[in-house]
Every structure is written in C-alpha cells, then in structure tokens.
VEXDREN-2710 file (C-alpha; in Angstrom, 1 decimal):
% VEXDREN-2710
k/r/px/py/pz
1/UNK/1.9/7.8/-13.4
2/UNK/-1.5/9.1/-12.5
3/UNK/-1.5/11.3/-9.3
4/UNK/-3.5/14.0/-9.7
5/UNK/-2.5/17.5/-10.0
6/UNK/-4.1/20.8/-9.7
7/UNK/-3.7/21.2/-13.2
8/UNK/-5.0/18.3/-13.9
9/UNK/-7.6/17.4/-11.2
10/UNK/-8.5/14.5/-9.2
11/UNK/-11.4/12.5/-10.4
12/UNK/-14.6/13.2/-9.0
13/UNK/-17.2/11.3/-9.6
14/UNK/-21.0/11.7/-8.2
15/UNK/-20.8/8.9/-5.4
16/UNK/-17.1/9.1/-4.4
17/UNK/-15.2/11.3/-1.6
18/UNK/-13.6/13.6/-2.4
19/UNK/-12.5/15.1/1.1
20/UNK/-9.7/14.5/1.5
21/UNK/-8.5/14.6/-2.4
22/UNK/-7.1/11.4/-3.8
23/UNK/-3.7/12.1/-4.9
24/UNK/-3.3/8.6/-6.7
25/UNK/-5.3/6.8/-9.0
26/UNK/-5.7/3.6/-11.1
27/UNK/-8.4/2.1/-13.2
28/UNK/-10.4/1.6/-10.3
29/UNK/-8.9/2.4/-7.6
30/UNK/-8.1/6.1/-5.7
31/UNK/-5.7/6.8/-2.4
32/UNK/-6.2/9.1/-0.2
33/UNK/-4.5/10.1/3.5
34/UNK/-6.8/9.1/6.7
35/UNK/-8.5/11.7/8.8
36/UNK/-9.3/10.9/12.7
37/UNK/-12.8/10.1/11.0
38/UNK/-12.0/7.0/9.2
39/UNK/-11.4/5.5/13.0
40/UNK/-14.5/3.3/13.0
41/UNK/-13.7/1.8/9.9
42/UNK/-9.8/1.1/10.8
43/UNK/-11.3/-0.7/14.2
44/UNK/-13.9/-2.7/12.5
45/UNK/-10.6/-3.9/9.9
46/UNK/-8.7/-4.6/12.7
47/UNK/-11.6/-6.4/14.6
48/UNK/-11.5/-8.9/12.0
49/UNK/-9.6/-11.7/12.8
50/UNK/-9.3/-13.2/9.6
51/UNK/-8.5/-10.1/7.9
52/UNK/-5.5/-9.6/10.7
53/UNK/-4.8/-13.0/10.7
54/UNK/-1.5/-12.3/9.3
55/UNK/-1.6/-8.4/10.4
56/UNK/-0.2/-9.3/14.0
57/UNK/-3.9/-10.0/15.0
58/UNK/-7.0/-8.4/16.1
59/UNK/-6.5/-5.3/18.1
60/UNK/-8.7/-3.3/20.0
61/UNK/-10.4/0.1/19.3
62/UNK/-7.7/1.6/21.9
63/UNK/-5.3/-0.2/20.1
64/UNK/-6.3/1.0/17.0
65/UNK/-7.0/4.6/17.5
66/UNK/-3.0/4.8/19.2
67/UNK/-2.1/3.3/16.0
68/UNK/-4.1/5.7/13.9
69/UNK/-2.6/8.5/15.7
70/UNK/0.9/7.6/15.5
71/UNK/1.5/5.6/12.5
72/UNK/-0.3/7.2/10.4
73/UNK/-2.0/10.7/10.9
74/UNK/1.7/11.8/12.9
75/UNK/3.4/10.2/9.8
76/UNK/2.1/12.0/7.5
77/UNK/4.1/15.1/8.5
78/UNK/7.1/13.3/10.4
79/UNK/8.3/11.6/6.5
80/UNK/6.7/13.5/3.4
81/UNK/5.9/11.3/0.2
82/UNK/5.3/8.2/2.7
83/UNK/2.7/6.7/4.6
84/UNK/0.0/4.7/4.9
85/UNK/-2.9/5.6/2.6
86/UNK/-6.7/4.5/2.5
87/UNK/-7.7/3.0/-0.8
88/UNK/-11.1/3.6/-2.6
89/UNK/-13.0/2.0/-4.9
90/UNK/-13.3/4.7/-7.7
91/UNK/-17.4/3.3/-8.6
92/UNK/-18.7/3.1/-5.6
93/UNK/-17.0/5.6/-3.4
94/UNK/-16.2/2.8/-0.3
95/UNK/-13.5/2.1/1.2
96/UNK/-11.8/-1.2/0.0
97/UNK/-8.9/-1.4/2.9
98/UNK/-5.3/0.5/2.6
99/UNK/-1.8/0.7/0.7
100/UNK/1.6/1.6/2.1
101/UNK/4.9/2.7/1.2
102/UNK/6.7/3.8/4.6
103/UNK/9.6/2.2/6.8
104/UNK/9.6/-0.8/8.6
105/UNK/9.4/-0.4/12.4
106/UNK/13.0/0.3/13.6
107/UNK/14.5/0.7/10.2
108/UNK/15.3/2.6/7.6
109/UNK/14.2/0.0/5.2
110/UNK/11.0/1.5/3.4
111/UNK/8.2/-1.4/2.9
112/UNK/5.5/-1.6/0.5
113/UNK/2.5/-2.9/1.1
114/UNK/-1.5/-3.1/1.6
115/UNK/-4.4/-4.8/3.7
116/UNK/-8.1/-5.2/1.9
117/UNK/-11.4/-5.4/3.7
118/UNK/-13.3/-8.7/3.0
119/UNK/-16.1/-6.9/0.2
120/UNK/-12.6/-6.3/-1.5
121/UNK/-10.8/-9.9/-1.7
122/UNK/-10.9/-11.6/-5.2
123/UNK/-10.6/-8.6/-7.0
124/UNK/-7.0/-7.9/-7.7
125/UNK/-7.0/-4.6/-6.0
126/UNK/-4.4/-5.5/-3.9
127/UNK/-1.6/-5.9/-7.1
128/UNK/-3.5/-3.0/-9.1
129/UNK/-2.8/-0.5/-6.2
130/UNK/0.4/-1.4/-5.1
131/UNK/2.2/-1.1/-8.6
132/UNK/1.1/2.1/-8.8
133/UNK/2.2/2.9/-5.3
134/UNK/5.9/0.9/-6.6
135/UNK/6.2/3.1/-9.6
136/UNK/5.2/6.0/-7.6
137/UNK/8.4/5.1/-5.0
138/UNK/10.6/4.6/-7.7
139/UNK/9.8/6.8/-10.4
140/UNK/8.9/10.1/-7.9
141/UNK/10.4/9.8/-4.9
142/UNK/13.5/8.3/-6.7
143/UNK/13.6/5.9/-3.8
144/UNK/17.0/3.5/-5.0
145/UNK/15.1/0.1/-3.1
146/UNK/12.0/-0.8/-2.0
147/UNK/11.3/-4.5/0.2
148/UNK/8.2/-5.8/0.9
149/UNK/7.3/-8.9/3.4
150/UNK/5.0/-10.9/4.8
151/UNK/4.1/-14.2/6.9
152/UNK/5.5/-17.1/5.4
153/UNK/2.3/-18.7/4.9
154/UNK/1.0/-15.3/3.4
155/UNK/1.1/-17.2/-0.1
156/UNK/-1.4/-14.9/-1.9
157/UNK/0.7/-11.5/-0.7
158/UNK/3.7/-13.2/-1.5
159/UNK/1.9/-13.4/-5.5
160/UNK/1.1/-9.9/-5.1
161/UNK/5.0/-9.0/-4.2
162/UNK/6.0/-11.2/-7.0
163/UNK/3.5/-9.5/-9.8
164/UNK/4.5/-6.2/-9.1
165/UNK/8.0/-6.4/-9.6
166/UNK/9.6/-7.1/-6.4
167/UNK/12.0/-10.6/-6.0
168/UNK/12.3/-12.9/-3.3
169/UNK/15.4/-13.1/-1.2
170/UNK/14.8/-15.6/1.4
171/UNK/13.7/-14.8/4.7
172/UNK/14.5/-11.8/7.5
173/UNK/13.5/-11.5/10.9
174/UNK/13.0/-8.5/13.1
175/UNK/13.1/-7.3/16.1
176/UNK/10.5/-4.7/16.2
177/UNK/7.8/-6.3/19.1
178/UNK/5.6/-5.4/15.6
179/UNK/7.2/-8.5/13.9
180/UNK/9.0/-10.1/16.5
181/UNK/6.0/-12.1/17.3
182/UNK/6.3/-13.8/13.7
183/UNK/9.5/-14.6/13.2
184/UNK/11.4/-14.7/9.9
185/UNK/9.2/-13.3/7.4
186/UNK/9.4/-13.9/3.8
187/UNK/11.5/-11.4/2.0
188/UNK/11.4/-9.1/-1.4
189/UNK/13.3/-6.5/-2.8
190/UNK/12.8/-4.4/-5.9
191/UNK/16.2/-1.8/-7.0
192/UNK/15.0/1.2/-8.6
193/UNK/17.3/0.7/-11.8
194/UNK/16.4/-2.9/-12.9
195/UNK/12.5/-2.1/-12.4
196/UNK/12.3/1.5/-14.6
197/UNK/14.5/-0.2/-17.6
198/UNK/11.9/-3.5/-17.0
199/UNK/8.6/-1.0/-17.3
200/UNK/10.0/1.4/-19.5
201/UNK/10.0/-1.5/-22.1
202/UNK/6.7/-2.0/-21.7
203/UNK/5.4/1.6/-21.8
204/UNK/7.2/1.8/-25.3
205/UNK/6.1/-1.5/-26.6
206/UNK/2.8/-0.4/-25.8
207/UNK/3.5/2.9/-27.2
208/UNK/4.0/0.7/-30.3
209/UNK/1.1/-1.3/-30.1
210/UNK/-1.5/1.4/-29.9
211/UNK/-0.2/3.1/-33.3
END
C-alpha cells in the first residue's frame, strides 16, 4: 500500500503539486482530492465528447461545476475514505483525468472506477491506479465488496475491471437518471476475502523472488 503518511511523506518532486497533498501513490501515478480550482479542467474533460462518450455525454460548464460541487467537493465530507480523486502524473506534475471509489447513485453499492484525459490514453494508467485504489478499499477501508461497471461496448474499461481483480456477473440496470439513459450496464464484483488471499500470494512469492 503506498498512501503517504506524515511519517513518511508524500513525494514531492520539483514540477509536481503538491497542494493539496497526494495521499496515494503508484509508480507513476499520485491522487489527490479536487479543489473548486480544478473547475476548468473538469469542464474541458467533460467538453470532450469522446472522452464522455461513455460518461453519459458532454455536459456543460454549469453542468459541470453542480457536479463538482456535489459529487465531489460535498462528498468528501458527507462519506470519509471515499470519493472521487484527481490523478497525477508523478513526472510531469499534470493532470492525467480521475479515479473513484464511492457509491453508485441511489445505492449503497460502492463502485470503482476512473475517466483519463486524452494525453493520458495508451498508457495503462487507468489499471495501474485503480488497483491501488482496489487494494486501498479492500485492504484499508476493509470494505467486504467492491463492483464496478460500465457501457456494454466499454470493451477496454471492461479489460481494466477484469486486470485488477474484479469478475464479471452479467449485466444490471439502474434507475438513477445517471444510468438510466444506458440501460443494462456490464457488471463486476470483487469480495474482499477471495482478492487479499489472491494478492497476498503474490506479495510473498515476490517476497521470495527478490531474496
């Protein structure tokens, strides 16, 4: 697990932010929570319609800000440990797009998930982020489930949900206006027990490999 700690610090290199302080970090990759400031760059991701093509579209700056207020700067507070988190890239200090780990609209289901800015496609930020974000549900929150979902032609997200240890079963629909739009939605599901043993295997063969 690497979120930082006061002990331990956050990294800090000469061209990254570090206001607000990144709580969770991977090779290459750091999260940290928005501010109100970060509302030109949410619009401009959410002004891209192929970026939102499977996002429930393009919305506008209103739109956007309403969603910056209450989904996720009123979150924050409203369900400690979750939310939706912008992601940096550690080298260069920009902003590559945005993890998650919060309920689904109208449930009490808690998603995980992510959206990437176009510079940041290819890269395999999306799966390198959102296992840490899985472990970081499971192993600290001690959360007993975590889903994930996405459009049915989503094919590369539903890779993503796949490689980080979530399993596919089937399809769900809701009825959130959020999703309703879209129908049944392919369905994952990771169980807190069965995905610790799986990755505490690894950490040990690992172990085992570097002596």
């Amino acid at each position: 697990m690497r979120a930082c700690s006061r002990a331990r610090g956050c990294y800090a290199g000469p061209q990254v932010r570090t206001d607000p302080p990144f709580w969770l970090t991977t090779d290459r990759l750091a999260l940290r929570r928005f501010t109100p400031g970060d509302l030109d760059w949410l619009a401009a991701l959410y002004g891209d319609a192929e970026v939102t093509r499977y996002l429930g579209g393009v919305k506008s700056r209103a739109q956007t800000a309403e969603m910056l207020d209450t989904r996720i700067l009123r979150y924050y507070d409203e369900h400690p440990g979750l939310g939706i988190w912008m992601t940096i890239e550690r080298a260069t200090g920009e902003r590559a797009g945005f993890h998650l780990l919060n309920h689904i609209r109208g449930e009490s289901i808690i998603q995980v998930g992510y959206a990437l800015a176009r510079p940041a496609w290819g890269k395999g930020y999306a799966t390198e982020m959102a296992s840490e974000v899985l472990r970081y549900g499971f192993h600290d929150l001690k959360l007993p489930e975590i889903a994930g979902m996405t459009n049915r032609e989503n094919h590369a997200s539903q890779r993503v949900l796949l490689k980080i240890g979530l399993e596919r079963r089937g399809e769900r629909a809701f009825a959130h206006p959020d999703y309703a739009s879209e129908g049944p939605m392919a369905w994952f599901e990771g169980h807190a027990a069965a995905w610790l043993a799986e990755h505490a295997e690894e950490a040990e063969n690992a172990e085992e490999e570097e002596k």
